[in-house]
N, C-alpha and C positions, 0 to 999 in steps of 0.2 A: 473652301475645300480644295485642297491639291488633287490634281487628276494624272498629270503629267511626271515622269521619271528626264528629271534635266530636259534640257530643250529638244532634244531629237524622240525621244519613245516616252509611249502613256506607260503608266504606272500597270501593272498586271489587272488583268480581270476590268480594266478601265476602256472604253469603245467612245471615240468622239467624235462627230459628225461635225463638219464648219459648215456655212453659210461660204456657199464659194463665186458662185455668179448668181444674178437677174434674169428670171427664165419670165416675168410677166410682173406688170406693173398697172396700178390703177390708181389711178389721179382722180380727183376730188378739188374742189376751191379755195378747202385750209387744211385737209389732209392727204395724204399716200398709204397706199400697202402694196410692200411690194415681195416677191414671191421667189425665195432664194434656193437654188437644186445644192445639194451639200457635195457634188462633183460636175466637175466640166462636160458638158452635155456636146457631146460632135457626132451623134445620130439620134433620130430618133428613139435606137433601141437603148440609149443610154437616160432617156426618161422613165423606165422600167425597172422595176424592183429598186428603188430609191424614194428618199424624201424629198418635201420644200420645207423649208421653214418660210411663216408666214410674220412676215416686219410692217408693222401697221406705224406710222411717223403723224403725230399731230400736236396740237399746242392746249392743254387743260388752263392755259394761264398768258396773260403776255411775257414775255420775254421767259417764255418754259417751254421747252420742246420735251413729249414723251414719247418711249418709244415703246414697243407691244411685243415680244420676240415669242412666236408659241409654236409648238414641234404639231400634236396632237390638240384639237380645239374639241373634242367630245367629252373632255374630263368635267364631272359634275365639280362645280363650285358650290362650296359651304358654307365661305368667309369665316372668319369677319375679315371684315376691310376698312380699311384707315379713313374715316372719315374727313374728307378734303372740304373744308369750306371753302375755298377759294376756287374749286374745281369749275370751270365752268369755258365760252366761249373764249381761246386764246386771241383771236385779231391775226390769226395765221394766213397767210397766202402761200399758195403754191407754183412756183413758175418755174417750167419746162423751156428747154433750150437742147432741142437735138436730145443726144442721149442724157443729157447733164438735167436732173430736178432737183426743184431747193424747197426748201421751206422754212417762212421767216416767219417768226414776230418777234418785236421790238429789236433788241439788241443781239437776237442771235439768229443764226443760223446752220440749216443741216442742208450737206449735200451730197448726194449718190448719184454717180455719173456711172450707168449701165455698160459703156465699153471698155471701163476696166475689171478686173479683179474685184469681188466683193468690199467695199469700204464707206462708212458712213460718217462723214465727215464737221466737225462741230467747228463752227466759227462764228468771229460777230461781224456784222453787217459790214466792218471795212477789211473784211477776206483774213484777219490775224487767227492763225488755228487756236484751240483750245481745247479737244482733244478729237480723239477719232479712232473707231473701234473696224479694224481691217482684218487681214486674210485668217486670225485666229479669233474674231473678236466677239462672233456670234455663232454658240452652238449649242447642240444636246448633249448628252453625255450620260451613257447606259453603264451600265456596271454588272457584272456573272451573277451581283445575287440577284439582281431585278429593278434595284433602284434606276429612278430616271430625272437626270436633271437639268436645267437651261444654266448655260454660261453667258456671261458677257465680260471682254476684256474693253478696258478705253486707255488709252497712252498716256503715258505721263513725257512730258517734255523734259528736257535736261535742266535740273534743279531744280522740277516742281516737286512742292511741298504739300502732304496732304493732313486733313486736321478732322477731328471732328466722330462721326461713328457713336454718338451715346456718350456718358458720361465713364469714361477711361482712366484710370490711374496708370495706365503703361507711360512708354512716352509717348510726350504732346508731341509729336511726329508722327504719324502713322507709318512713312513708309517705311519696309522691312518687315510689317507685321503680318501675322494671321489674327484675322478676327472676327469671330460667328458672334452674329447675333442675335443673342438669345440669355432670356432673364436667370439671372443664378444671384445669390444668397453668397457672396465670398469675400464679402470683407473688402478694404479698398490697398490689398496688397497680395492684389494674383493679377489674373488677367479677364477673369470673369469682371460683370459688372450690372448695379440694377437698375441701370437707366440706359437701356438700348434701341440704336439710333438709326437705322441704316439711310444716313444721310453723310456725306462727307464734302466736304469745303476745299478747294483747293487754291494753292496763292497765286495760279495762274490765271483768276479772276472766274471761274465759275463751280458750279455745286452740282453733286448728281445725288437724288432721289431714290431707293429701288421701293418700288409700292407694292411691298411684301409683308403681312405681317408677322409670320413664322421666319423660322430660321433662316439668314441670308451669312452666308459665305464669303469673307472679304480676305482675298488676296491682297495685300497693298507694299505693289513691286518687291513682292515677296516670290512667289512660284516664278510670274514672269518677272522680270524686275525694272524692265521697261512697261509694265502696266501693271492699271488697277483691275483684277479680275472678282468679281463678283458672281454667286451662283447658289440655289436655289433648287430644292428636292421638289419637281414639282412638273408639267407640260409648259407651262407661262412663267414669263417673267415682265413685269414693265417697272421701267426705267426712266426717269425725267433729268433731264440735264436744265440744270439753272441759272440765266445768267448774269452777270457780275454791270460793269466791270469790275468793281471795288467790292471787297467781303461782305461790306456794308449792305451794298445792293443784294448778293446773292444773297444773306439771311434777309432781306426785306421782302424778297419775294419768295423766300422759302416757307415764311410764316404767313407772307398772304394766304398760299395755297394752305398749308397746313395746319392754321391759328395759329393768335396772337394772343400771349398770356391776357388773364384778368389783370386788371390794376390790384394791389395787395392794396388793406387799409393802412392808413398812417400808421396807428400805434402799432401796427407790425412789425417793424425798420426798429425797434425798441430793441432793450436785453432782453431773453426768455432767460427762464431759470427753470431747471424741471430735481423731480426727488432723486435723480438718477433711476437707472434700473431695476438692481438686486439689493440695492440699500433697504434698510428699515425706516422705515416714516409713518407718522401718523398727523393728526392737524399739532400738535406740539410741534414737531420738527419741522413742517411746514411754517408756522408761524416765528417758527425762530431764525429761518431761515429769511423771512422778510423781515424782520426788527432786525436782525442784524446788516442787512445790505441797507436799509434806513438808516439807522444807526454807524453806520460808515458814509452815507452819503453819496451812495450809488444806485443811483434809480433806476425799476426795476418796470418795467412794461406788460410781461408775461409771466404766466406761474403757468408750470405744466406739470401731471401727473402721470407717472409712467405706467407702466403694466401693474404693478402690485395694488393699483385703487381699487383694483377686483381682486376677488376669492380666488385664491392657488386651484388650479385647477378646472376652473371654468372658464378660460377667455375664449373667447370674447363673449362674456352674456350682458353686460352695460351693465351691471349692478354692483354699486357699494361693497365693498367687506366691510360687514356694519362693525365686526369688532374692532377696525383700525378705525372707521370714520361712521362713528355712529349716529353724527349729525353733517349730514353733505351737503346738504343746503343750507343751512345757519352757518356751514365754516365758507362756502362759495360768497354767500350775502359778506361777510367779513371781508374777504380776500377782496372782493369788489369793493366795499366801503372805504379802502384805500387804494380805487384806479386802477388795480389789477384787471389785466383780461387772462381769459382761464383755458388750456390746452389740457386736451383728452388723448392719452394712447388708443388703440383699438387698431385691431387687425380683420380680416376677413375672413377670418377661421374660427369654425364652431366645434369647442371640446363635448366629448359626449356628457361627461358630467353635467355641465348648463342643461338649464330646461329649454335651452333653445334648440337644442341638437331635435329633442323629442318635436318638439314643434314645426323645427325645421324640416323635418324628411314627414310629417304631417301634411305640410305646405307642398311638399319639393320642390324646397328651396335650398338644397345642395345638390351638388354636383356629384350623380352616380356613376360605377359602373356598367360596361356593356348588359353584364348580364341582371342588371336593375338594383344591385346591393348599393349603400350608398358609401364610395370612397371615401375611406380610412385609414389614417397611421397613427404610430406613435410619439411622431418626431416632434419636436415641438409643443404640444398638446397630446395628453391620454385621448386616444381616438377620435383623434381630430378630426372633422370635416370642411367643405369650403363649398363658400357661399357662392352658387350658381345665378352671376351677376348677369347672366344672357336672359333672365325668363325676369321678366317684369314686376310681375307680383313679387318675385324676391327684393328689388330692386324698394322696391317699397316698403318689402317687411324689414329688411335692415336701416331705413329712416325712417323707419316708425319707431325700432327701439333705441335709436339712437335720439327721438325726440324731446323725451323724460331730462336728459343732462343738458339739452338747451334750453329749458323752461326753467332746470338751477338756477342757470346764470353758466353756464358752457359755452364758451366764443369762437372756440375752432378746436381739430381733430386733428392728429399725428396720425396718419394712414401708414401704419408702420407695414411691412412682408409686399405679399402681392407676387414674389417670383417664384415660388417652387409650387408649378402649377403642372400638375400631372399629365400626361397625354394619353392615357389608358382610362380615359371615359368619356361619357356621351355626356354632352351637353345641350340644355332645355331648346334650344334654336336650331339642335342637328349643328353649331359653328364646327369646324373642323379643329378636330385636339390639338393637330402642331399650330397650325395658324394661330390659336385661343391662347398660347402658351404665353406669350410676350402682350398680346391685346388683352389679357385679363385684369392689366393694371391700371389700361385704360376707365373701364366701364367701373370698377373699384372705386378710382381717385373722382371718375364723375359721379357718381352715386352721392356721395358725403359733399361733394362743392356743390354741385348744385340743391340741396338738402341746405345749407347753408348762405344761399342766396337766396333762398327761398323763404327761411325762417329771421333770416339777419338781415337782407336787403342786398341791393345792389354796392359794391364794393365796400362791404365788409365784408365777404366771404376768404377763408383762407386755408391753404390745409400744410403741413408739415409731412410729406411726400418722398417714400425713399424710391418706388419701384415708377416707371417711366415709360411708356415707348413716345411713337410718332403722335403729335397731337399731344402727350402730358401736358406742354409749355401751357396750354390755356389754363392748369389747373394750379397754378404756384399753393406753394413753395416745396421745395425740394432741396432736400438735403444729402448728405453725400454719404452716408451708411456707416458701417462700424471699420472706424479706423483705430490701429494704436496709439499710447498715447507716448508719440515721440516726435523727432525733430523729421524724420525721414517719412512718418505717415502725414506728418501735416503739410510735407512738401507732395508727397503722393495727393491727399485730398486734392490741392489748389489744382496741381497737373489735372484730375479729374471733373473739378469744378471749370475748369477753362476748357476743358473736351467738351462739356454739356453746351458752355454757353455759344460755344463755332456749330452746336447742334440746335439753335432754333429755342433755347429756354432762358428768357429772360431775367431770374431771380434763383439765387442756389444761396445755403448754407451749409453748417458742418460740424459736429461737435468742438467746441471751443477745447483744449488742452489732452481730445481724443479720450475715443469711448473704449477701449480695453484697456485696463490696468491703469494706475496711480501715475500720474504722468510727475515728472521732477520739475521742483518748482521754476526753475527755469522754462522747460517746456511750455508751462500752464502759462506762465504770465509772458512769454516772448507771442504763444497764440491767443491772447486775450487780443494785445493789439491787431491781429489778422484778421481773428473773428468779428471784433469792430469796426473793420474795415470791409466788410461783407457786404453784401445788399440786405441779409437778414443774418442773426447775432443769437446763439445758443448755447448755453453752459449745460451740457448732459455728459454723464460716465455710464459706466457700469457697475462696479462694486462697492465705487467710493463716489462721496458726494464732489461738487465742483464748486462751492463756494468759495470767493477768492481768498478768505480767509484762512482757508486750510493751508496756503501756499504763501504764506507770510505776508508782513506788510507792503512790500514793493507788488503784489500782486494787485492786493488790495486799491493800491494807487493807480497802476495803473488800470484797473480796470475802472476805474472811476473818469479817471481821465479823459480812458476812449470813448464812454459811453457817452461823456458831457458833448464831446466832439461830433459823435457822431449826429446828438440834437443839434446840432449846432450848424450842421453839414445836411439837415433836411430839406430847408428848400432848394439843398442842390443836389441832393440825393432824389428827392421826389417827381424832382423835372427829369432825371435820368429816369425812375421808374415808369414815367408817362411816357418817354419816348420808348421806351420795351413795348407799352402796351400799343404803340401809332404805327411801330416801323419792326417792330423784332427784332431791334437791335439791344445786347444784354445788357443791365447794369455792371455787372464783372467783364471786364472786355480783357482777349489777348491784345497784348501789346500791336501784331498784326494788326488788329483790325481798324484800329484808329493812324495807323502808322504804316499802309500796305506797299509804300514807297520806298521800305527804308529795310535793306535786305537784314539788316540786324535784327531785325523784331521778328523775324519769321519765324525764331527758332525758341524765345523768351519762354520761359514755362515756370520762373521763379517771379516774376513779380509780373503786375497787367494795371489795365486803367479801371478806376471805381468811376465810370459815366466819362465823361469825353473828355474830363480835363484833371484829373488826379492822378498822380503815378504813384503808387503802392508798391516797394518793394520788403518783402515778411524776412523777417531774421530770423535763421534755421539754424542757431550758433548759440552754447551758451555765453560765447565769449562777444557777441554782439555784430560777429566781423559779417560782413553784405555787400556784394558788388550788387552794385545796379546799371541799367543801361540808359542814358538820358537822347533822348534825339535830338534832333536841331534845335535852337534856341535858348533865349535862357530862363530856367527852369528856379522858381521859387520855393523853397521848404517850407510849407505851410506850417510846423512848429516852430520854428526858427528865423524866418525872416531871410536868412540868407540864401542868396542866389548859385547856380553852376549854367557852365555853358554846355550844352552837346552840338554836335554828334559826338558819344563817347564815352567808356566804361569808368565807374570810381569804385575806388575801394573806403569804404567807411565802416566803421564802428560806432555804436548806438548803447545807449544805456535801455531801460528796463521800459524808460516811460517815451523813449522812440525810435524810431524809425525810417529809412525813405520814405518821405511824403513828400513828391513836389506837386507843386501846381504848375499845368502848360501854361508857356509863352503866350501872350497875348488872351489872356480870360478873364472874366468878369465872374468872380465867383461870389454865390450869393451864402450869405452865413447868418442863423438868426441868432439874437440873445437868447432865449431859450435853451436852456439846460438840462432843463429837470422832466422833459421830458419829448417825446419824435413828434405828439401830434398836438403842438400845442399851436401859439399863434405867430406865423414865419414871420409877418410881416412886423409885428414890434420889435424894434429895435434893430432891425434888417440893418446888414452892413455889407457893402458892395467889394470885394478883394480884386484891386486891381493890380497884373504883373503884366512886366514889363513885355514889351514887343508892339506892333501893330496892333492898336483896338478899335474895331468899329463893330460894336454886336448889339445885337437886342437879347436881354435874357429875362427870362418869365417866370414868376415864379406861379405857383400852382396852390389851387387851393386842397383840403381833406379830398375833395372826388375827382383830382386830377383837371380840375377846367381852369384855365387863366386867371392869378385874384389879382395882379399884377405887371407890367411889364418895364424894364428899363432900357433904355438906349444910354450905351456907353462908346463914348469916340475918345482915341489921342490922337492929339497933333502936338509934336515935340515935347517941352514937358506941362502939355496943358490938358489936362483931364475935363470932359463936360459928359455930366450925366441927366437925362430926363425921363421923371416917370411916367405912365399914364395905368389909369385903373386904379390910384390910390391917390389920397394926400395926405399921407403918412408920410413923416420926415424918418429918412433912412442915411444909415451912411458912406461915404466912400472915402477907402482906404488905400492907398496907391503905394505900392513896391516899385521902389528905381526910380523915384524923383515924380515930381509931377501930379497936382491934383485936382479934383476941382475948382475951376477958379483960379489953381497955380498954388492951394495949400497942401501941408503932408494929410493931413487929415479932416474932412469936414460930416457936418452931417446936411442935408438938403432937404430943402421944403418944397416940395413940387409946389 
């Protein structure tokens, strides 16, 4: 929220109070709070008819300084609040020197030195600033109608870059933006968005937190444009700075405090295929639709059903439209009898028609008005209501009926909606409506995952996830909402899916050839290869179905292609997925994050890394044409064979069935024979891909539950490649790009 008119006058009707000096301080052994007058005090009588704002500085984490900024401390709290796993004793010390107090742990540092001007100072332990919030940077802010709210500005340095905020389709650049965070329903070509984040990343090696979970206010060197101002309708705000140095680091300890996704199941990483939306289907169409991707030789992981497996008019009650699927369980048993695993749509919204509405407000188990009716519209559902996920008993009555579809044979949920969540009702816990508005998607997405780790076991739980906040990342998968289907949304998508992952969520997908409107077959099949290049892989539309075959036979190919690939590419996809679940660091990376050295990659937003050593750049052209940017080294085309050097942009052209794909300088890339399909067995026929550069690595591959079934040590010395396993004696192979191989051959296979 803008307050201010240009740098010198507030906007009309706008009243700001700063944090101006240190009228009283009190020291603690890992905390501070220190007690700021909002004017310079030179009598006593200037202590009179004035405030303090009260600045409470302490560490919920190592190497995480929070900060507490509150005008008025008698305001009743409602919550909810963002549940911090990692919250706990920081390892902070506080040490005083004359007027100057610090406070450290690990790698960072805050310092407020009393005989200056109000200023709170961020650094890491060898004094290099990183930012610092001074004479505007902490205040209230009243307004003529009554609103009252906390600001905080923190600086941005000359050319820091900021990233992150929720899952964004604007540009992967924050700064110059405005951006409230807060859940909307719009598609991924405005500026709303349903994965909001108030967490941002900056490339001057640290991250700031606000632990808020209603509406938060992001200037980003926007209003001021030497800072990031953040602010908040509210008495309180707190704020956690995180630090770096490397991007890596700051989401590693962003996800400590905040979780760190589940491991998804192997067969997940597979293709999904679902009936589309508003198409017609019944098990005919369904089964034709798997004889034919068979019948092409395109193996298929996932079957999903959209909205229409239920009765027009009743969603969400979990029950059959028996006249389309008069046998749901004889056609799941089928679907299953050739490998399929099986996705359910469902929303969290109860139409009045369902006999669960009756039931529900029986229970009350939705969410009513002040004056006790129970909230309704028409939007979406004929008198709709929504499931008040705060009162427990509901929380069970919705995986109670959600029980019946996994005793089918139902393997995971598509938690579709979640965002248009009303603020004009009381809810079962008294939570506070705006606060509840953004946090309702949390208690939603955990309701159904753990319901499914419950009934499925430990890491096979999974859900297909559009709405988001703080904390989502534990509950994968997330997908990126309704995009068009063109060359310019699917560039929009990726910009969005690379915003989430610089936010702390290790796993994202996206509808493959985009879900409004018929996309042209170029579209379809230039995003086939993207989509298979994802951490997770889904053919869903809108009106029209998404079978490659509708989109001729080059589509057909390649999607056959990419999916063989992508088996192909699991035990090196799975050991990326295990490291999301160890460190928060994402399988879909910006180029940044692997690259924070290399001012070229700061700004990348067309193509990123798939796990630490694949560079993917997506062709947005029917004509094929793609710059890409290579960094140092020399860079392998894992379809091709052939080499490029960086640092340094190319211009290439691609045909249908490829694309930039290189492999980084110096990797050990593990590749199984395995085909036919993501969870089968890595290690037969394992083939080790070695490209040129300095090698001396250990890589591991991983078994179904993410634990070690393998490891190999691979070293060069000039052109002599030696590899050994341990944890198998399984003869595997290695493959050497740029001369040189085991032994000194091009190609062998080794017998531990």
């Amino acid at each position: 929220m803008k307050f201010t008119d240009g740098f010198w006058l507030m906007r009309e009707g706008v009243h700001a109070s700063y944090a101006t000096e240190v009228r009283d301080l009190h020291l603690s052994a890992d905390h501070f709070t220190a007690y700021a007058s909002v004017k310079r005090v030179r009598s006593r009588g200037d202590t009179l008819n004035s405030a303090l704002i009260t600045v409470e500085c302490f560490s919920p984490a190592e190497g995480v300084i929070g900060v507490r900024v509150t005008h008025h401390a008698g305001k009743a709290h409602h919550g909810p609040d963002f549940a911090l796993p990692g919250d706990g004793p920081g390892a902070a010390t506080v040490h005083s020197d004359g007027p100057v107090v610090e406070l450290t742990t690990g790698p960072l540092r805050l310092r407020l030195d009393r005989s200056r001007p109000w200023a709170l100072e961020f650094t890491d332990t060898e004094g290099r600033p990183l930012t610092s919030s001074g004479g505007k940077g902490t205040a209230f802010v009243t307004t003529d109608d009554g609103a009252h709210h906390m600001a905080v500005q923190l600086a941005l340095g000359v050319g820091e870059n900021v990233y992150g905020l929720g899952e964004r389709f604007t540009p992967f650049v924050k700064n110059g933006q405005s951006v409230d965070i807060w859940q909307a329903d719009g598609g991924t070509s405005s500026e709303q968005a349903y994965k909001n984040i108030p967490f941002y990343l900056s490339s001057r090696g640290y991250g700031v937190f606000v632990n808020h979970p209603g509406k938060v206010s992001f200037e980003v060197g926007s209003e001021s444009v030497g800072q990031v101002q953040f602010s908040v309708e509210d008495q309180s705000l707190e704020y956690y700075v995180v630090a770096g140095p490397t991007p890596k680091d700051v989401l590693t300890r962003y996800t400590a405090l905040t979780g760190r996704p589940a491991l998804p199941p192997a067969w997940s990483f597979g293709l999904w295929l679902t009936t589309s939306f508003t198409t017609d289907y019944d098990e005919a169409t369904v089964t034709s639709f798997v004889d034919g991707m068979a019948e092409r030789d395109i193996p298929l992981s996932v079957f999903h059903f959209d909205c229409f497996w239920m009765r027009a008019y009743q969603w969400s009650d979990f029950q059959w439209d028996p006249d389309t699927f008069p046998d749901p369980a004889g056609m799941l048993a089928r679907l299953k009898e050739r490998g399929l695993r099986i996705g359910m749509w469902i929303n969290p919204y109860i139409a009045q028609k369902s006999t669960l509405f009756a039931e529900g407000m029986a229970g009350d188990y939705l969410v009513r008005r002040p004056n006790g009716d129970i909230w309704q519209w028409d939007l979406w559902q004929p008198g709709m209501a929504l499931v008040d996920f705060t009162n427990p008993a509901a929380r069970t009555w919705f995986q109670d009926r959600l029980g019946p579809l996994l005793d089918q044979g139902v393997d995971c949920f598509k938690t579709d909606f979640g965002e248009r969540v009303p603020t004009d009702v009381v809810w079962h816990d008294g939570s506070d409506p705006e606060r509840m508005h953004n946090y309702y998607a949390q208690l939603y997405n955990q309701t159904v995952f753990e319901l499914l780790e419950k009934e499925r076991g430990p890491g096979e739980a999974v859900l297909f996830a559009r709405s988001a906040t703080v904390g989502g990342q534990r509950f994968p998968v997330h997908w990126g909402g309704d995009c068009w289907a063109s060359f310019e949304a699917m560039a929009e998508s990726l910009r969005g899916g690379l915003s989430l992952s610089l936010s702390g969520f290790g796993f994202w997908s996206h509808d493959i050839g985009g879900f409004e409107g018929t996309p042209a077959p170029d579209v379809f099949t230039r995003w086939l290869a993207f989509g298979l290049l994802s951490s997770h892989s889904r053919l869903h539309g809108s009106d029209s179905y998404r079978v490659p075959w509708e989109f001729g036979e080059e589509a057909v190919e390649v999607a056959r292609r990419f999916t063989r690939l992508k088996h192909r590419l699991m035990p090196y996809l799975y050991g990326a997925a295990v490291e999301a679940r160890t460190t928060g660091v994402p399988v879909m990376r910006p180029m940044l994050l692997e690259f924070p050295d290399d001012p070229a990659c700061r700004t990348l937003d067309r193509q990123y890394m798939l796990g630490p050593d694949l560079l993917v750049a997506p062709v947005f052209s029917t004509e094929g044409e793609v710059e890409v940017y290579l960094p140092a080294g020399e860079w392998t085309h894992l379809l091709t064979g052939e080499t490029a050097t960086g640092p340094g942009w190319r211009r290439e052209t691609h045909g249908y069935d490829s694309l930039p794909l290189y492999v980084r300088p110096g990797t050990v890339l593990p590749m199984s024979a395995e085909e036919e399909r993501p969870d089968g067995d890595w290690l037969d026929g394992l083939t080790l891909l070695v490209t040129p550069g300095p090698v001396d690595r250990t890589v591991t591959v991983p078994d179904h539950r993410g634990e070690p079934a393998a490891a190999f040590h691979v070293t060069r010395s000039g052109d002599v490649v030696r590899a050994t396993a341990t944890g198998t004696d399984r003869p595997y192979g290695v493959r050497v790009v740029g001369g040189g191989a085991a032994g000194g051959a091009g190609e062998v296979t080794v017998r531990p």
